[in-house]
N, CA, C and O atoms as a GROMACS GRO file, in nm:
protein
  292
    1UNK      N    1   1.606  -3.578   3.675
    1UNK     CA    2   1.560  -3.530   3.545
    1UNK      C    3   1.562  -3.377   3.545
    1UNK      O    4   1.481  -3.316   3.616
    2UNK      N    5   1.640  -3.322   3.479
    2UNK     CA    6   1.628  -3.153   3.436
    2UNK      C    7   1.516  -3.128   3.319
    2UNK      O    8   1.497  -3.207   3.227
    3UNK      N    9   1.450  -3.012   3.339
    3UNK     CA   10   1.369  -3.002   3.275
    3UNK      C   11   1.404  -2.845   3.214
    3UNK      O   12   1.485  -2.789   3.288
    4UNK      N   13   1.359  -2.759   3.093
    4UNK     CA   14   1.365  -2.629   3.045
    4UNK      C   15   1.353  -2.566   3.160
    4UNK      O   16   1.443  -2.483   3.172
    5UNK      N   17   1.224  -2.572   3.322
    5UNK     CA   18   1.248  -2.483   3.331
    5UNK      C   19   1.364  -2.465   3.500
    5UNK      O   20   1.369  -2.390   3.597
    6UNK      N   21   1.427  -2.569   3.455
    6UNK     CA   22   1.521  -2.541   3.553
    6UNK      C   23   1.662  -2.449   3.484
    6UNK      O   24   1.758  -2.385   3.526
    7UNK      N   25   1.618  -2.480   3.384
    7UNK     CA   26   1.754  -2.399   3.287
    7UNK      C   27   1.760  -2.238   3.297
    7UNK      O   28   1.666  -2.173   3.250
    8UNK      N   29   1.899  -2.156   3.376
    8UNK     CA   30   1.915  -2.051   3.409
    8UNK      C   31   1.901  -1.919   3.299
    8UNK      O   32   1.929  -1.934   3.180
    9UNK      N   33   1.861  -1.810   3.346
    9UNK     CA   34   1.882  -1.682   3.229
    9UNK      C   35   2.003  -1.652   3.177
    9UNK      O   36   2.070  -1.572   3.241
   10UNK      N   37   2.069  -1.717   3.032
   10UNK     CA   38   2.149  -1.715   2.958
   10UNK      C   39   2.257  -1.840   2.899
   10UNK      O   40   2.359  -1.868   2.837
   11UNK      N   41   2.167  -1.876   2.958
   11UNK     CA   42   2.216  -2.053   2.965
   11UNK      C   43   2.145  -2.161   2.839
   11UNK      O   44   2.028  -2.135   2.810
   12UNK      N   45   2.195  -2.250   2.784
   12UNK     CA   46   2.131  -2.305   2.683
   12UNK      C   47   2.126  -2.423   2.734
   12UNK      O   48   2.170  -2.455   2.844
   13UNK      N   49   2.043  -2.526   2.617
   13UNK     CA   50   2.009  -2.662   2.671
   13UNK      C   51   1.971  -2.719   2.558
   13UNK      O   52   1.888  -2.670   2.482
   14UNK      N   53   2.049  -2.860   2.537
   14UNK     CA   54   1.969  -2.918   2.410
   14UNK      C   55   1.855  -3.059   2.501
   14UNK      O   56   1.875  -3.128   2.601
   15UNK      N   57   1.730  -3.048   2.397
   15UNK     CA   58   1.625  -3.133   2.452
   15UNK      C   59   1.639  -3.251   2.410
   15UNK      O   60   1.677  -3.291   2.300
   16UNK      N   61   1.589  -3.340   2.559
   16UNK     CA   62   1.630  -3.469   2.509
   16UNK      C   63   1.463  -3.572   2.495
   16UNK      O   64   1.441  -3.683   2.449
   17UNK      N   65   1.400  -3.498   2.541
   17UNK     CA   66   1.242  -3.602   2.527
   17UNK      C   67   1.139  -3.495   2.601
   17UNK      O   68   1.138  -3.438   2.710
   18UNK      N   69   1.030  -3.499   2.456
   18UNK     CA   70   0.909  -3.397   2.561
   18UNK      C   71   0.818  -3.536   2.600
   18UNK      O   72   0.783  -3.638   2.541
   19UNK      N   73   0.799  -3.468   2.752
   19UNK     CA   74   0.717  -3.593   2.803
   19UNK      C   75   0.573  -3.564   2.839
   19UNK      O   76   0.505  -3.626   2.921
   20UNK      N   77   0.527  -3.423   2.736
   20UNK     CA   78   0.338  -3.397   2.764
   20UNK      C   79   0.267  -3.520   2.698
   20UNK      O   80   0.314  -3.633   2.684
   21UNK      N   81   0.145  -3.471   2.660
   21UNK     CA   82   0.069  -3.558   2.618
   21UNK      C   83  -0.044  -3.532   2.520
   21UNK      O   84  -0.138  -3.474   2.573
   22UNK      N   85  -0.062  -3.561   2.388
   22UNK     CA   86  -0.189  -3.514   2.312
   22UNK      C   87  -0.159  -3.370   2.242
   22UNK      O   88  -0.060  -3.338   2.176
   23UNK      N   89  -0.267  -3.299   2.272
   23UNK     CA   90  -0.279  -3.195   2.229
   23UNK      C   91  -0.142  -3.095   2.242
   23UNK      O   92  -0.080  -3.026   2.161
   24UNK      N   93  -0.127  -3.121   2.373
   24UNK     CA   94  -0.014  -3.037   2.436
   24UNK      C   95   0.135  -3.017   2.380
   24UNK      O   96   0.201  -2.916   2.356
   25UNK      N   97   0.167  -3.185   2.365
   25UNK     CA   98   0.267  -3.239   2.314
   25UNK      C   99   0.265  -3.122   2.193
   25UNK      O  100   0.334  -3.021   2.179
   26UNK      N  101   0.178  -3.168   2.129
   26UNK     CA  102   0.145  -3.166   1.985
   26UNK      C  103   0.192  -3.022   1.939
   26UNK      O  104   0.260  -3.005   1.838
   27UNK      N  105   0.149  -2.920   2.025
   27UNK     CA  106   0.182  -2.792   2.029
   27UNK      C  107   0.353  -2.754   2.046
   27UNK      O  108   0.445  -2.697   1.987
   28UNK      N  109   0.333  -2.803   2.130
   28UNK     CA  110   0.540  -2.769   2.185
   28UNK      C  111   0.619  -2.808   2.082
   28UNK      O  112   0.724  -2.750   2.054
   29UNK      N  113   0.557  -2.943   2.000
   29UNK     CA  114   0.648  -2.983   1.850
   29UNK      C  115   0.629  -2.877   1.754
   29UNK      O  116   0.714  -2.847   1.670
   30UNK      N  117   0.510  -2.817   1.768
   30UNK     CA  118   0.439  -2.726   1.597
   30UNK      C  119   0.559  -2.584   1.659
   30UNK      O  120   0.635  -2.538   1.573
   31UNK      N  121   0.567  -2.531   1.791
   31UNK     CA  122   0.684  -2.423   1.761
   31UNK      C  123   0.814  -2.453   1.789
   31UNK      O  124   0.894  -2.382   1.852
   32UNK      N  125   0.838  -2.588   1.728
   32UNK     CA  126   0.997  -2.623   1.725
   32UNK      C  127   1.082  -2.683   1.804
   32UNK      O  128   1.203  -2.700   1.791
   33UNK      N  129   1.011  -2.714   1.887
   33UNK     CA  130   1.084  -2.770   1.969
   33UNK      C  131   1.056  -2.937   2.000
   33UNK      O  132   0.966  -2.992   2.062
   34UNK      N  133   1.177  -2.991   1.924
   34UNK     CA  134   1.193  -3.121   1.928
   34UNK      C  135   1.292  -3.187   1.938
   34UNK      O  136   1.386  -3.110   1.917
   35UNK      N  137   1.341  -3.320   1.965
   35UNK     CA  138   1.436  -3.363   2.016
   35UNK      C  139   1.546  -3.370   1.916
   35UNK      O  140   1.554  -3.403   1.798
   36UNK      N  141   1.658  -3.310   2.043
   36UNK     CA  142   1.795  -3.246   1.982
   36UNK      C  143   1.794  -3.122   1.955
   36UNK      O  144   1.892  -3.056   1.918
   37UNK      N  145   1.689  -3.086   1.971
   37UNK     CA  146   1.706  -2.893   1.983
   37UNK      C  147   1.793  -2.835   2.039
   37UNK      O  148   1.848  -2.904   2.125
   38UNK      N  149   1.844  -2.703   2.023
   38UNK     CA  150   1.880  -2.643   2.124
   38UNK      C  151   1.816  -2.513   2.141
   38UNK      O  152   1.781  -2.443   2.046
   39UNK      N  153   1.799  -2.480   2.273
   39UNK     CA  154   1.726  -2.357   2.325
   39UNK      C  155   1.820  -2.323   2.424
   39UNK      O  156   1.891  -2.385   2.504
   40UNK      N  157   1.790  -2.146   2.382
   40UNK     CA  158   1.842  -2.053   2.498
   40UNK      C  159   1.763  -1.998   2.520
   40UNK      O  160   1.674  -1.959   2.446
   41UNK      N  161   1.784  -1.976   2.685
   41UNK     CA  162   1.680  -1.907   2.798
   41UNK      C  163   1.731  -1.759   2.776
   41UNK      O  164   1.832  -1.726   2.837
   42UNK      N  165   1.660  -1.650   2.679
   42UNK     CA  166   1.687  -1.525   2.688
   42UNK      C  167   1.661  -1.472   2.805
   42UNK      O  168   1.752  -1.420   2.869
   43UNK      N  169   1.536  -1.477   2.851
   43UNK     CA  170   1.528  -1.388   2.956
   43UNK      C  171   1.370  -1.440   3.030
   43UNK      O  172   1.287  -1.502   2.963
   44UNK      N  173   1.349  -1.402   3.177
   44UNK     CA  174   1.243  -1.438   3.250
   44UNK      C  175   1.127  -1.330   3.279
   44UNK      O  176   1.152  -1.219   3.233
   45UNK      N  177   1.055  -1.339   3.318
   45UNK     CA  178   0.974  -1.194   3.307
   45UNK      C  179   0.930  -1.186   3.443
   45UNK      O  180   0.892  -1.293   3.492
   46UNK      N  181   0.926  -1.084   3.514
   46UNK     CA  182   0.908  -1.018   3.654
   46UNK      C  183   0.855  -1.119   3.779
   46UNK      O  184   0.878  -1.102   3.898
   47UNK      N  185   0.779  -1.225   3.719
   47UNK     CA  186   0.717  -1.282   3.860
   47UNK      C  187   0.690  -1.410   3.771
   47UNK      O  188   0.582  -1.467   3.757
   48UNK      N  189   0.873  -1.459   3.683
   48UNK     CA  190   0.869  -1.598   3.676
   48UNK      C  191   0.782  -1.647   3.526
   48UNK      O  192   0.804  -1.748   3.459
   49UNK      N  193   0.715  -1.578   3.509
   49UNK     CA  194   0.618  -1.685   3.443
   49UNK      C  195   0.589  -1.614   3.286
   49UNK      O  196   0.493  -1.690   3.283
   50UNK      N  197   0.585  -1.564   3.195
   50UNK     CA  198   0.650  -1.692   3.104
   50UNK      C  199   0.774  -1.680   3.052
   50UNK      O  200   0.801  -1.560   3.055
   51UNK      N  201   0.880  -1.753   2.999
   51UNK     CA  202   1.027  -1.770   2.965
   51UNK      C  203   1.022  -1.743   2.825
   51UNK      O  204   0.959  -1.792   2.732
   52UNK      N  205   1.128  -1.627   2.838
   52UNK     CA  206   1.154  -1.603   2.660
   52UNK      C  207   1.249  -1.680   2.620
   52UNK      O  208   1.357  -1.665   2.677
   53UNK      N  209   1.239  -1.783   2.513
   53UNK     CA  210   1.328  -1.884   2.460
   53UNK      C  211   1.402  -1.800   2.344
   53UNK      O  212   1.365  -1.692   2.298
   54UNK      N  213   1.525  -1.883   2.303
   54UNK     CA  214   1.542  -1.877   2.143
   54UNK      C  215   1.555  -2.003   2.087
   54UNK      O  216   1.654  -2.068   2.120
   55UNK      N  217   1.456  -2.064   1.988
   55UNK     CA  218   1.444  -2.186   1.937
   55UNK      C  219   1.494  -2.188   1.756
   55UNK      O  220   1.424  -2.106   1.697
   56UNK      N  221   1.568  -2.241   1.684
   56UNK     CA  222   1.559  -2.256   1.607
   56UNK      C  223   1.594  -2.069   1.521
   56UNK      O  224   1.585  -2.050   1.400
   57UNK      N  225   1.620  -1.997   1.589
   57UNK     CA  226   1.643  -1.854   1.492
   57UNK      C  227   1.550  -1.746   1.530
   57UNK      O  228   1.551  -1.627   1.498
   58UNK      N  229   1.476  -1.807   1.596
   58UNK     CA  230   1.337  -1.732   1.632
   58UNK      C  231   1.306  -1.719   1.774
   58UNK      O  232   1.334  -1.818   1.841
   59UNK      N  233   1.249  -1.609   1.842
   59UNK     CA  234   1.251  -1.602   1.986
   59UNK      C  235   1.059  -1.624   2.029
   59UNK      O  236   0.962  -1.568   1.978
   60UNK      N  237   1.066  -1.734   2.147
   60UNK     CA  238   0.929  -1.754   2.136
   60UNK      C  239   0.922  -1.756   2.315
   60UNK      O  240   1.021  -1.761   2.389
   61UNK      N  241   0.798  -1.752   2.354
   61UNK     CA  242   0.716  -1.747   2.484
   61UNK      C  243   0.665  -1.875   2.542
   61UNK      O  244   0.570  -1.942   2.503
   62UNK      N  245   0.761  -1.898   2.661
   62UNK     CA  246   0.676  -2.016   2.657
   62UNK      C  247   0.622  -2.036   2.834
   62UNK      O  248   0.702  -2.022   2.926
   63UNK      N  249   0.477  -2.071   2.858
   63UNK     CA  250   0.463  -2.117   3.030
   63UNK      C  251   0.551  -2.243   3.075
   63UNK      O  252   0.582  -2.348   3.020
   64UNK      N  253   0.578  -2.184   3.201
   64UNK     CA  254   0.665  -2.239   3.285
   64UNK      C  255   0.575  -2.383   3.302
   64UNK      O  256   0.656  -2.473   3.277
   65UNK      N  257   0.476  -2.428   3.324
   65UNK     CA  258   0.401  -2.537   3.312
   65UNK      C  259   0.437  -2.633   3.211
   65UNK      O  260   0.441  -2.756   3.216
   66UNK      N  261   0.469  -2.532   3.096
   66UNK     CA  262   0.498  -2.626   2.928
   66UNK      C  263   0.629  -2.642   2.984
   66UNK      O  264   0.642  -2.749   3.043
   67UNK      N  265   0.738  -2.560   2.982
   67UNK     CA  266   0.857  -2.584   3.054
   67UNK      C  267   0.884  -2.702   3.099
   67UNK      O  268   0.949  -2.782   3.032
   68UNK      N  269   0.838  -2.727   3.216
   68UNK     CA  270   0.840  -2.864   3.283
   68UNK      C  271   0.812  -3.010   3.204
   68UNK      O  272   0.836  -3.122   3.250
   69UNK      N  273   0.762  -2.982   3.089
   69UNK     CA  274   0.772  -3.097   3.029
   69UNK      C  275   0.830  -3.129   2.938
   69UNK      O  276   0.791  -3.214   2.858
   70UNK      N  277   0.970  -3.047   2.930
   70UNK     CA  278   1.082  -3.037   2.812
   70UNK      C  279   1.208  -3.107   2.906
   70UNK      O  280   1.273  -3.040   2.987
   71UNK      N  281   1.229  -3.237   2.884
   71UNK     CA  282   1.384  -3.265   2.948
   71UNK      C  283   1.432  -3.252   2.859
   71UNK      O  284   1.387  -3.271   2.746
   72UNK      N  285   1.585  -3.201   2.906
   72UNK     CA  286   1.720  -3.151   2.865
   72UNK      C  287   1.838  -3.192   2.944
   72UNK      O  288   1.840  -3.236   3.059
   73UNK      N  289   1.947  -3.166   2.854
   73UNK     CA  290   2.055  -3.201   2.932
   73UNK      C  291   2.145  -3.059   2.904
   73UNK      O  292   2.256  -3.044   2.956
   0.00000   0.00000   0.00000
């Protein structure tokens, strides 16, 4: 299983199932990201942690924790 945050700096990925839970879930859908997306990994920040995406037209922040629960192909 690949997940967002195995996905490299400049590299894209369309999502195939978020697998959080509740609240969490709930959040990762409200900034766009839902299945069949595509996201690009703009850029990483100094010590990894958090990933600047581009979702949908818009560039957003996301923890590497949330990351992990975005599979992609």
């Amino acid at each position: 299983m690949r997940t967002l945050k195995d996905v490299k700096v400049g590299q894209s990925a369309t999502v195939v199932r978020l697998c959080g839970e509740g609240p969490v879930k709930r959040r990762i859908m409200d900034m766009g990201i839902t299945k069949g997306v595509e996201i690009f990994v703009r850029k990483v920040a100094p010590l990894g942690d958090p990933m600047e995406l581009k979702v949908r037209g818009y560039e957003l922040s996301l923890r590497k924790t949330d990351a992990e629960m975005i599979e992609v192909r």
